[in-house]
C-alpha positions as CSV (number, residue, x, y, z in Angstrom):
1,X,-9.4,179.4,-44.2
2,X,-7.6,183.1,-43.2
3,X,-5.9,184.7,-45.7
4,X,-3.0,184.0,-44.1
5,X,-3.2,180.4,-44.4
6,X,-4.8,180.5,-47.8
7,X,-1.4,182.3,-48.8
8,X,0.7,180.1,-47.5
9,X,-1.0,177.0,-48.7
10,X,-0.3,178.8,-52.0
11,X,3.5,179.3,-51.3
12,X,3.6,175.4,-50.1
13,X,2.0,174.1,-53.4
14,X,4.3,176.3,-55.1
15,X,7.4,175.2,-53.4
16,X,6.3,171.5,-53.8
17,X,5.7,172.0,-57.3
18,X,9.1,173.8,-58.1
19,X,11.4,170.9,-56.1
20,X,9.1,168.5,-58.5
21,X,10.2,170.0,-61.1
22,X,13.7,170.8,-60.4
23,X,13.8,166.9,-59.0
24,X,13.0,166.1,-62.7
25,X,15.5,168.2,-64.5
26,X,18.3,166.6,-62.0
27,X,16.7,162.9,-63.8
28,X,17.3,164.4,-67.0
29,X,20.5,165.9,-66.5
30,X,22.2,162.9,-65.2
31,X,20.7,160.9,-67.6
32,X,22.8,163.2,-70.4
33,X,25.8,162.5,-67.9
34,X,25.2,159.0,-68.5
35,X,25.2,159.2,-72.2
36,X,28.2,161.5,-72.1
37,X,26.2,164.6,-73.5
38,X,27.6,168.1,-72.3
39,X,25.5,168.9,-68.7
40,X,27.2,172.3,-67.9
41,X,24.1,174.2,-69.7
42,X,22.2,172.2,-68.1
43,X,23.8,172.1,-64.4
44,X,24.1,176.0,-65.3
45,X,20.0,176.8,-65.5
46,X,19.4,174.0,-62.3
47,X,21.7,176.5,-60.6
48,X,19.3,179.4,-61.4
49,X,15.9,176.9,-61.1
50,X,17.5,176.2,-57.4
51,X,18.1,179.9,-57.0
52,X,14.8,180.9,-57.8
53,X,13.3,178.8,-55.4
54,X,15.0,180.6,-52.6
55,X,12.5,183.4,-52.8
56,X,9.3,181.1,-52.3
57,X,10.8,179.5,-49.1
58,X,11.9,182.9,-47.5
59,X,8.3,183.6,-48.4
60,X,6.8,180.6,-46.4
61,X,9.0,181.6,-43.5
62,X,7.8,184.8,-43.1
63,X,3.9,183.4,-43.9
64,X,4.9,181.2,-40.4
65,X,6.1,183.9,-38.7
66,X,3.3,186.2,-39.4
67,X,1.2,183.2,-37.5
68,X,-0.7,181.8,-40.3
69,X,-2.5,178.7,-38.7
């Protein structure tokens, strides 16, 4: 593999992994919905885990764009 798409096989697992993640704390938080706990914490730091993200997918982008095969 080329740097290039050794990086942005890195970026892609990355990304995967992240969504996973975030996919789980959305479970978790509606499950404390369902059992009428207070979510807003909770909503509040999948706000930031979904913000955080951003920066990895901008990243992949620009790995595409650069012509990583």
């Amino acid at each position: 593999m080329t740097p290039k798409r050794d990086d942005l096989t890195v970026v892609e697992q990355r990304i995967r992994a992240a969504k996973e993640y975030i996919y789980q704390q959305e479970r978790l938080i509606e499950q404390l919905a369902d059992e009428a706990n207070n979510t807003g914490d909770a909503f509040a730091l999948l706000n930031i885990l979904n913000r955080a993200l951003r920066p990895f997918e901008r990243h992949q982008l620009l790995l595409d764009r650069l012509g990583a095969p």
